[in-house]
Structures are given as structure tokens and as C-alpha cells.
C-alpha positions in Angstrom: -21.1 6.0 -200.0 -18.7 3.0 -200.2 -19.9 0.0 -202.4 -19.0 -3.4 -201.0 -18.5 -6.4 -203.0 -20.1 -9.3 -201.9 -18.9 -12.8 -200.7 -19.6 -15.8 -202.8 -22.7 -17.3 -201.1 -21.1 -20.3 -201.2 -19.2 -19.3 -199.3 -21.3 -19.6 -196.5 -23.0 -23.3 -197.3 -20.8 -25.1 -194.4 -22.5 -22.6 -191.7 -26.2 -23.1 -193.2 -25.8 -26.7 -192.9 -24.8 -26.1 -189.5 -27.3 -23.4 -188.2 -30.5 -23.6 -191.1 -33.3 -25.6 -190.7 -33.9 -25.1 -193.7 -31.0 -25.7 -195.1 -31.4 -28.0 -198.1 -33.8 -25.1 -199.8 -31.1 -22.3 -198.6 -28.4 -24.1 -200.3 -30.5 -25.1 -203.8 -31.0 -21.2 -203.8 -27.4 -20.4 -203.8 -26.7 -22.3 -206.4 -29.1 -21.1 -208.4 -28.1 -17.3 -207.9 -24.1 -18.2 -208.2 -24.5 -20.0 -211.8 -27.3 -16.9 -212.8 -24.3 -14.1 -211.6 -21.7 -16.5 -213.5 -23.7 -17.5 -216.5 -24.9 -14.5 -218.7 -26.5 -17.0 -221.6 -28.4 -19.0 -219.2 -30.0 -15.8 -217.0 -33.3 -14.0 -217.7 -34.6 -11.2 -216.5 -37.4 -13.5 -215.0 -35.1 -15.5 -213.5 -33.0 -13.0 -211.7 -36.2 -10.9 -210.7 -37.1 -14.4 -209.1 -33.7 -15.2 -207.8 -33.9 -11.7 -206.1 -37.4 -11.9 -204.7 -36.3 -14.9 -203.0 -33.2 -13.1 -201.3 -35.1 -10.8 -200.2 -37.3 -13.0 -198.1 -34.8 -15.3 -196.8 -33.0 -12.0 -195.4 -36.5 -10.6 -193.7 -37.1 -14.1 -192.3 -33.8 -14.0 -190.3 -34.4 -10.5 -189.5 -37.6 -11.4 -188.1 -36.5 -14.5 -186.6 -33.6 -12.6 -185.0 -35.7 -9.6 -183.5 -32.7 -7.5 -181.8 -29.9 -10.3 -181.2 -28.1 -10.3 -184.8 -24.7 -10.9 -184.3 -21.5 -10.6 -186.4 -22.1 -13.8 -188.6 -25.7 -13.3 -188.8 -24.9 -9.5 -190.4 -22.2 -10.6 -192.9 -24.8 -13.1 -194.6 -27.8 -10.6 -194.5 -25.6 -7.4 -196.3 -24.1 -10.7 -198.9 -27.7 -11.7 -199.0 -29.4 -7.9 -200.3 -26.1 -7.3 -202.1 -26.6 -10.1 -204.3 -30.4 -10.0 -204.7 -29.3 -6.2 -205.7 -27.0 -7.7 -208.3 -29.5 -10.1 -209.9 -31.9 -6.8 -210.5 -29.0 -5.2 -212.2 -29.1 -2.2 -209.5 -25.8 0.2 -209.4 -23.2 -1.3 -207.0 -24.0 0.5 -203.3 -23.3 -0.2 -199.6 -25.9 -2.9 -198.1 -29.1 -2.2 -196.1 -28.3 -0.8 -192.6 -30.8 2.1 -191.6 -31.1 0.8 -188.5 -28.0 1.7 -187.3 -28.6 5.7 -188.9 -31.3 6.1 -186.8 -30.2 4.8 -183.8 -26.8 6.5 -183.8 -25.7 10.2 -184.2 -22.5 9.4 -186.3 -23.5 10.5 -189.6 -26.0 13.5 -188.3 -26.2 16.5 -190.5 -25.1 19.8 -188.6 -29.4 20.8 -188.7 -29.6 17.1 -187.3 -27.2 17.9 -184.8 -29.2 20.7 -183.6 -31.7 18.8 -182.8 -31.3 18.3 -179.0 -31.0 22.4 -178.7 -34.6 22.9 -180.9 -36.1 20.0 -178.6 -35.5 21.6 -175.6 -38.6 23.3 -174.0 -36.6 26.5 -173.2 -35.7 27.2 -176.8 -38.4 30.2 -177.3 -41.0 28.7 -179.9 -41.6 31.5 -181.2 -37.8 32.0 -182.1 -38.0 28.6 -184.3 -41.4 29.7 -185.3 -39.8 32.5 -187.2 -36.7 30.7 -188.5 -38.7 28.0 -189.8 -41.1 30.4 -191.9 -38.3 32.1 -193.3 -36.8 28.9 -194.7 -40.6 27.7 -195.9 -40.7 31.3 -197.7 -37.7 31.2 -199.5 -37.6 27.5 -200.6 -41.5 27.0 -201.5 -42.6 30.7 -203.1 -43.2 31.0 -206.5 -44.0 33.8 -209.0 -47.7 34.0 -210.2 -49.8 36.2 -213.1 -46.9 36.3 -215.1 -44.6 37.7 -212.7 -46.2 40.3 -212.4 -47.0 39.8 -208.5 -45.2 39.1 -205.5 -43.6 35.7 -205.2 -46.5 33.4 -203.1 -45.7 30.5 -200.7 -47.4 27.4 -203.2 -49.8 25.0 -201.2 -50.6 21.6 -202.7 -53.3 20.0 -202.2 -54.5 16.3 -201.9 -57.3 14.2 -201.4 -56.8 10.3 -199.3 -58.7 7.9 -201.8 -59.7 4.9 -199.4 -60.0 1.9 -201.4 -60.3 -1.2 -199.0 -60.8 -1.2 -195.3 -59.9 -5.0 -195.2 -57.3 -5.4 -193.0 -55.3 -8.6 -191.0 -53.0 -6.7 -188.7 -54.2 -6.2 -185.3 -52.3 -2.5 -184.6 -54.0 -1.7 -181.2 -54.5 1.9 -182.0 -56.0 1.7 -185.0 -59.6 1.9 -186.3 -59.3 -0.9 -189.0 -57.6 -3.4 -186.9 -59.0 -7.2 -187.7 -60.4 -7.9 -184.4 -62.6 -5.2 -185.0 -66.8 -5.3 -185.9 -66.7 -2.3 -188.5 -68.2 -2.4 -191.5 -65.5 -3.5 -194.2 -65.5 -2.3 -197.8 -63.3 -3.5 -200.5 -63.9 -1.3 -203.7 -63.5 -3.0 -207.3 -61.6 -0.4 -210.2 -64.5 0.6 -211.4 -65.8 1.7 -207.5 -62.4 3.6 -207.2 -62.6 5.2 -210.4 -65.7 6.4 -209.6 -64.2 7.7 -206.5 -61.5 9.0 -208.1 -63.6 11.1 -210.8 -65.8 13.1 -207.6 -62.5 14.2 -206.2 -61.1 15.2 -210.0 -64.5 17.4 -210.3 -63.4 19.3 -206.8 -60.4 19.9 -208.4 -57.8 17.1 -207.2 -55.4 16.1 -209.5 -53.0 14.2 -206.9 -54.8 11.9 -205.1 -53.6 9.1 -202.4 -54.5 5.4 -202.6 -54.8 4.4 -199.2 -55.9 0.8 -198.2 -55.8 -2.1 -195.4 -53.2 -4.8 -195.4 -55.2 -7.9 -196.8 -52.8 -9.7 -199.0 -55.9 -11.4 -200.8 -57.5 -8.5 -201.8 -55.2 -5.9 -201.7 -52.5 -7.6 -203.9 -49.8 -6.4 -206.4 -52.1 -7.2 -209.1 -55.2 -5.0 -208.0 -53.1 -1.8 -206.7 -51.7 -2.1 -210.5 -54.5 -2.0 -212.0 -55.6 1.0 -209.8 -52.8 3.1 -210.2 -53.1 2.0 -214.6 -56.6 3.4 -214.1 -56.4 6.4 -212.1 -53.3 7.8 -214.1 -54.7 6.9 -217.6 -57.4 9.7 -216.4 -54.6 12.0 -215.5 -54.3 11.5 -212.3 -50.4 12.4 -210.3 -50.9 9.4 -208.1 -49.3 8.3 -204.5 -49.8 5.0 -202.5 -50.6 4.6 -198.9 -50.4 1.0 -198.5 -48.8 -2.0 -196.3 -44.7 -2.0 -197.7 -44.0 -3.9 -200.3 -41.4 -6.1 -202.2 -38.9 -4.3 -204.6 -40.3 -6.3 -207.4 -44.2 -4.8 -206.0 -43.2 -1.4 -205.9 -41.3 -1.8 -209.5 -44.7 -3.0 -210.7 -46.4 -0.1 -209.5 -43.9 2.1 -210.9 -44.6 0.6 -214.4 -48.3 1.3 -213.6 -47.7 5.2 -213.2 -47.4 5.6 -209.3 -45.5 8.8 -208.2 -45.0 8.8 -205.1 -45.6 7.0 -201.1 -46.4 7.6 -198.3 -45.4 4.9 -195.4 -45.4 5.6 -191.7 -42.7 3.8 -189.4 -45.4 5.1 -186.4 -42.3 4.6 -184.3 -38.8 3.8 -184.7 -38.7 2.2 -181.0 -38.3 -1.5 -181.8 -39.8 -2.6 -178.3 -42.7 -0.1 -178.7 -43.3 -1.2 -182.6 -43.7 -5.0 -181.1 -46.1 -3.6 -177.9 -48.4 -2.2 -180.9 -48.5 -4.5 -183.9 -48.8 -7.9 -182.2 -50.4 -10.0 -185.0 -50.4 -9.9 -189.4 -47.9 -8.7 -191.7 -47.3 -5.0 -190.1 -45.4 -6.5 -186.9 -42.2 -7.1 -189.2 -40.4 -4.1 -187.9 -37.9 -4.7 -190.3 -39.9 -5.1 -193.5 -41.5 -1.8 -192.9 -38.1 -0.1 -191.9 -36.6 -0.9 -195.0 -39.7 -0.2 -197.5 -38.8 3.7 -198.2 -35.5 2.4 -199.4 -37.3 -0.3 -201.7 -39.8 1.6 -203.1 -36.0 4.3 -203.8 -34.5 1.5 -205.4 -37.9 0.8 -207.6 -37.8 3.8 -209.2 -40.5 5.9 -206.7 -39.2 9.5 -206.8 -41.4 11.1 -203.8 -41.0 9.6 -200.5 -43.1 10.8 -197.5 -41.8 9.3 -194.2 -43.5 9.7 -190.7 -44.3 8.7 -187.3 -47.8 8.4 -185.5 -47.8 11.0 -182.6 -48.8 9.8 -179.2 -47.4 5.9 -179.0 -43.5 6.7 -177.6 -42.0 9.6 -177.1 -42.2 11.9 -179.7 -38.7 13.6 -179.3 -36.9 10.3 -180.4 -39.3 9.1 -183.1 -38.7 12.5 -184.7 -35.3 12.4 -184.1 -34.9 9.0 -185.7 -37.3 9.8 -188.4 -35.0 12.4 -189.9 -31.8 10.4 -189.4 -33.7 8.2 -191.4 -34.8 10.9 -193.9 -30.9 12.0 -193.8 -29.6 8.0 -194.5 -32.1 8.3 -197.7 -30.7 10.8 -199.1 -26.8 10.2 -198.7 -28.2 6.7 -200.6 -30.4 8.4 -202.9 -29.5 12.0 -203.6 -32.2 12.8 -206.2 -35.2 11.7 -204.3 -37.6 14.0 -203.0 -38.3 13.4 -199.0 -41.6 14.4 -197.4 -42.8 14.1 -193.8 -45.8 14.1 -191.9 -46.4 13.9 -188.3 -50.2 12.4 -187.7 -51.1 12.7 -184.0 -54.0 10.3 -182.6 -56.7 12.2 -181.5 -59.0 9.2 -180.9 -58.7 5.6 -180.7 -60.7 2.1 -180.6 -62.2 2.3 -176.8 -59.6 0.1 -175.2 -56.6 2.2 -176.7 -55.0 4.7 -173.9 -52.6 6.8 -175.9 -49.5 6.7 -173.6 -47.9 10.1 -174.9 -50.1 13.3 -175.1 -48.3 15.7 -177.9 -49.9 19.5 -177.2 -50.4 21.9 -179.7 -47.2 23.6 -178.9 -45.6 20.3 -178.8 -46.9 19.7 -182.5 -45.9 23.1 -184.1 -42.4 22.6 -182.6 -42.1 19.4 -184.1 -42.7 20.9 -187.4 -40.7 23.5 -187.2 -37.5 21.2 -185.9 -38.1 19.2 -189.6 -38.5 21.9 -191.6 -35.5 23.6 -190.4 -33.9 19.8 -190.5 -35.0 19.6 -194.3 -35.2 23.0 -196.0 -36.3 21.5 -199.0 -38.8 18.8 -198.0 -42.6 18.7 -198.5 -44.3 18.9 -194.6 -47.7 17.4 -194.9 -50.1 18.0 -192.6 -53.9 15.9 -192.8 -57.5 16.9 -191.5 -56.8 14.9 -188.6 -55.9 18.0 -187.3 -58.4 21.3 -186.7 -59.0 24.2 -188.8 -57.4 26.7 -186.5 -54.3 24.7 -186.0 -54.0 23.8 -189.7 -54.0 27.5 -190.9 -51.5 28.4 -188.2 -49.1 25.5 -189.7 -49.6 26.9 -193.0 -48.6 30.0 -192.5 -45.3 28.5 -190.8 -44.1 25.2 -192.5 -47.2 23.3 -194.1 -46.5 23.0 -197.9 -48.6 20.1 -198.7 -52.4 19.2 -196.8 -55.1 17.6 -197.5 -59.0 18.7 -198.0 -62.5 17.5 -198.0 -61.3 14.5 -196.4 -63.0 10.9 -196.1 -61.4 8.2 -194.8 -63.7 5.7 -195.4 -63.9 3.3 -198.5 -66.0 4.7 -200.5 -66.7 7.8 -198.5 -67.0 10.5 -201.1 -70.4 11.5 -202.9 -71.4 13.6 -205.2 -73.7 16.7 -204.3 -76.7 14.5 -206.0 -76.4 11.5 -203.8 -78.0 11.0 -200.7 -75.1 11.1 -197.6 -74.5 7.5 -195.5 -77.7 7.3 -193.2 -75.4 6.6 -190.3 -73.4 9.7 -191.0 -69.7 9.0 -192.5 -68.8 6.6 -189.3 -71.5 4.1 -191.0 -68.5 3.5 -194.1 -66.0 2.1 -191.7 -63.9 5.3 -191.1 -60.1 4.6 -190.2 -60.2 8.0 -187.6 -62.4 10.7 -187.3 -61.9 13.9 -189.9 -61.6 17.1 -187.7 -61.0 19.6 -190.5 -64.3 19.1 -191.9 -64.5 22.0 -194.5 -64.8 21.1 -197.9 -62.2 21.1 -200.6 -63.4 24.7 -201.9 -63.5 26.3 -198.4 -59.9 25.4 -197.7 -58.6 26.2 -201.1 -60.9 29.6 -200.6 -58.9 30.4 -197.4 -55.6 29.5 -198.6 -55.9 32.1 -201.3 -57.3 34.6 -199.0 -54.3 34.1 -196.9 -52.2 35.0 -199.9 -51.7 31.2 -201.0 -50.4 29.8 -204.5 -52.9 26.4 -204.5 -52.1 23.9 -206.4 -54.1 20.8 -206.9 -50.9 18.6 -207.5 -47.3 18.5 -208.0 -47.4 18.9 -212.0 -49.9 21.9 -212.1 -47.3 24.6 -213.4 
């Protein structure tokens, strides 16, 4: 990669005054970054995180604004505009922002990326990729157990979603915690997700998931901190499945002892994106585009990207989701890239899932990203059924997830008495279909010759 040096902002204070409403505030800002770049005794870390924060915005705002008709200027200004709010954080000198143009062109493709048209293709025998793709899971995931003394065994982590807030302002049409919505809503406090968090460490989970709606009240930087503080003081190897964040957010969170995220484009097609997410913070394409590479720049090691199956066509989402896995890590060579591919099985009742993604369909797709990425986690959720689960496992699957509730609040222990509605009377997000318990999948995991693993730092 190819560092660029930014222009002086300033240099660009005659076009904001031409073209900025708000250009007064714009220009104020510029100064303020200039003399903090120039000016080493009169910048604080404060500052500069402050400085930065502000870039940031002002370069999602036009992106917003723009929606699809940047031009030349307009790209010059947002690259000078992350470049320098990457300079205020003190980040290593790098190219600027542009993984929309990875995924949407086949320039920089990998030669497994290249393949992908030939894997696609329904007349490439599955059974043929089947085979390849196991081979590659084998030989990158096995490791020795009893001392050596066995076999090698393909390792299977496992993971538990820990719902902590079903609040939620975006209105996604195809999901089951969208605002309009009359579900019951539950917003758990620490010591509620704690408590959460200790049932799943008694079944044996020692990497668990914060997952939560997008309500910037409750769900703020602040409160996932103090999750993550509490959840890894108890030893817990903790991931985030939240709305994207600011640098500075996921920073925080890093400081807090998160390990990992989770965050689902759901499709890379920018018309489709808009079709789906009309309304609340989740409608920035952009903003949620660009979060992986954040949350990189933050210091989160594990990334797990993904797209929902069944709202555009799943050939090109997958296709653009491992150019975009592929731009990651020409940018950030260390990190560790996971996907997922979620496929909606059921929706809110005025949802008609315009792409239907078959079984076949689904195991192909798999296949085509582990062969992509040898050396990436595949995650695969109880969204999915038993049958169709173990037949993954045995193929790609390294990392799933068991005894699933995804409801706030959703997990009990033996002792308490179950929700008198069933589990839909929490609030669920979607319906579990893998509904064994934790023990009963980790049971037929080993019987199938499994290493399980309850987390990433288990030995």
C-alpha cells in the first residue's frame, strides 16, 4: 500500500466558502486541526482525539449527503479529510478510505477471488468444491489433542449471542426489532447482563457475543464499556455485535477488553441497502461500510464480516463481501477475518424476502469463502437447522454457536421457571431453529470426532 500525504486543509477554505453551508464551522475546524498538526506544545491527546472525531463526521455527512454522485473535488477533500483525522490520532501513515471501490471492482482480486465466477456457476459439481473446501478446513483448523498422542482433530469453537437491549430506532424492514414494531423491549442494566453472562459461563462459554439494538440513548459508548469491563474482569474472551461505531468508540471498547466484532454489511448493493434501511442511524451505508476498517484501526484484532442472505442477490453480496475481506487485509495484514452468511428464514409479516438461497445454494456459498480465505473463521448461527449445521461442520464451519437465545434476557437457569409465552414473549430478534442445548451440540461435535473449544484462548 501507497501512503499519501495530505493537502493542507486550508487549502481548500476558498471552495467551502463557495459550496458549504456550513461553512463558517468548516473553516473554524481547519484551523483548529492545522495549528494542532503544526504546534506540538499546544496539542493534547484530548484535543487531537477531538479534532479527529470531528473529521470524521464532517466526512460521513458529505458522504451521506452525496449518496452515489461524489465527484473528483468532493473525493480529494474526503481522503484530505480521514488522512488528517488519521494524523491527529497518531495512526501509521496509509492510503485513505476507499473500500468502496474494492468491492465494486475486480482490479485488486486475489487469484482464489478471481475464481469466483467459475465456483459460482451452477454447473461447477458441488460436490467437487465440497471436497476441496474440506480439505483446506482440515489442514488449516486441526490440531493435536491428549498430548499428541491422537490424530490431529478439526477444532470447533463455540459461542453463545448475549442479547443485552432490544431497543432499537432503525426501521430495517426485515428485521424483528425494527422501531415501528409492538414487541416487547428489554434494555438490561450490568448487573442483568452479568447475570446473563454467568448462566452461559456455567454451560461452559467462555467467548460470548454482546449483541444489542441501535438506541444511541441507551446503548451508548459508555454502557457497552462498562459491559465489556464487566464481562472480561470475569474472564470472559468477549466480541461485540452492535450498530458501527466511531474510531474513538471502538478505541474505548478496546481499552475495556473487547476482542473481537462482528458487523454485517447485509448487502453491499447501495440501492438495495437504501430499499431496506429507510429511517435511524443504520441507513448510512457508508458509516457501516467503513466500520470493520475503524474498529482495525482501533486496535480490534478479530473481524467477522457478512451479509444477510435473501435481500439481493447472493452471488454479488458474497462476491463483494470477500473483496472487502481481501481490501482488509492488504490494509491490515495481521488481522484475523471471519465470515458468516445468516440467511432469513422468517420475517415481520409484511416482509417478502425477494431472494430465496437453497440449501445447496447455502453450502456452496461456504465453500466458495473458505476456499476464498483458507485461513478464516466461517461462522455459522442456529438460525440454521441441526441437520444442515452438522453437514457444514463436517465441510467448512469452524466457529457456531449453541443453546441460542436471542432475546434480551433470554437465558435461564435450570431453577427458573421458562417465559410463560414461550421464548417469543422476550422480544426475540428471529426464531432459533437449532434448538438443542449447548451440551447436546458440544456432545455431537465430539462424537463426530470434534476438538470443542469454548473460546479462542482455551489451549
Amino acid at each position: 500500500m501507497t501512503a499519501l500525504t495530505p493537502s493542507p486543509l486550508l487549502h481548500w477554505s476558498d471552495w467551502i466558502r463557495a459550496s458549504d453551508h456550513h461553512a463558517e464551522h468548516r473553516l473554524k475546524l481547519i484551523e483548529q486541526v492545522e495549528q494542532a498538526l503544526l504546534d506540538d506544545r499546544q496539542r493534547s491527546d484530548e484535543l487531537c482525539r477531538q479534532l479527529a472525531a470531528q473529521l470524521e463526521r464532517w466526512r460521513y455527512q458529505i458522504l451521506n449527503e452525496q449518496n452515489g454522485s461524489l465527484d473528483e473535488k468532493d473525493r480529494s477533500l474526503l481522503d484530505d479529510l480521514d488522512l488528517h483525522a488519521n494524523q491527529l490520532r497518531g495512526g501509521e501513515p496509509r492510503p485513505p478510505r476507499r473500500p468502496l471501490d474494492a468491492i465494486r471492482s475486480d482490479a485488486r482480486d486475489s487469484e482464489p477471488i478471481a475464481k469466483l465466477p467459475t465456483w459460482f456457476d451452477a454447473a461447477y459439481p458441488l460436490d467437487q468444491l465440497t471436497a476441496a473446501a474440506k480439505q483446506v478446513t482440515d489442514r488449516g483448523f486441526s490440531v493435536q489433542v491428549s498430548g499428541g498422542s491422537e490424530a490431529a482433530k478439526r477444532r470447533m469453537v463455540l459461542y453463545a449471542p448475549l442479547y443485552v437491549s432490544s431497543e432499537c430506532v432503525n426501521h430495517c424492514t426485515y428485521c424483528g426489532f425494527r422501531y415501528p414494531l409492538k414487541i416487547n423491549r428489554t434494555h438490561l442494566h450490568v448487573d442483568q447482563v452479568l447475570e446473563q453472562s454467568r448462566i452461559l459461563r456455567r454451560r461452559g462459554f467462555g467467548h460470548q457475543l454482546i449483541v444489542a439494538g441501535d438506541y444511541p440513548r441507551h446503548t451508548s459508548t459508555e454502557y457497552f464499556v462498562e459491559l465489556i469491563d464487566g464481562l472480561h474482569r470475569d474472564g470472559i474472551e468477549v466480541g461485540i455485535e452492535i450498530a458501527a461505531q466511531s474510531t474513538e468508540s471502538y478505541a474505548a471498547m478496546v481499552d475495556a477488553g473487547v476482542r473481537s466484532l462482528a458487523l454485517y454489511q447485509e448487502t453491499f448493493d447501495e440501492a438495495d441497502y437504501q430499499t431496506y434501511h429507510i429511517r435511524g442511524p443504520k441507513a448510512s451505508f457508508h458509516w457501516r461500510l467503513e466500520a470493520p476498517e475503524r474498529a482495525a484501526e482501533a486496535g480490534i484484532g478479530r473481524i467477522g464480516l457478512g451479509v444477510l442472505l435473501g435481500l439481493s442477490d447472493p452471488v454479488a453480496d458474497v462476491t463483494a463481501m470477500l473483496r472487502h475481506g481481501q481490501y482488509l487485509r492488504d490494509r491490515f495484514p495481521n488481522l484475523q477475518l471471519a465470515f458468516s452468511l445468516p440467511r432469513i428464514h422468517e420475517a415481520p409479516d409484511d416482509f417478502d424476502i425477494p431472494y430465496q438461497v437453497t440449501d445447496e445454494m447455502l453450502v456452496r456459498l461456504y465453500s466458495v469463502c473458505r476456499l476464498s480465505f483458507p485461513d478464516a473463521e466461517l461462522v455459522l448461527s442456529t438460525r440454521e437447522p441441526a441437520a444442515l449445521r452438522g453437514q457444514l461442520a463436517q465441510i467448512c464451519i469452524t466457529q457456531m454457536s449453541a443453546g441460542s437465545s436471542t432475546a434480551p434476557g433470554g437465558y435461564r437457569d435450570q431453577s427458573e421457571p421458562e417465559c410463560p409465552g414461550g421464548p417469543e414473549c422476550l422480544g426475540e430478534q428471529f426464531p432459533v431453529t437449532d434448538e438443542r442445548s449447548a451440551d447436546e451440540v458440544a456432545a455431537w461435535l465430539i462424537q463426530s470426532g470434534f476438538e470443542v473449544r469454548w473460546s479462542f484462548l482455551q489451549p
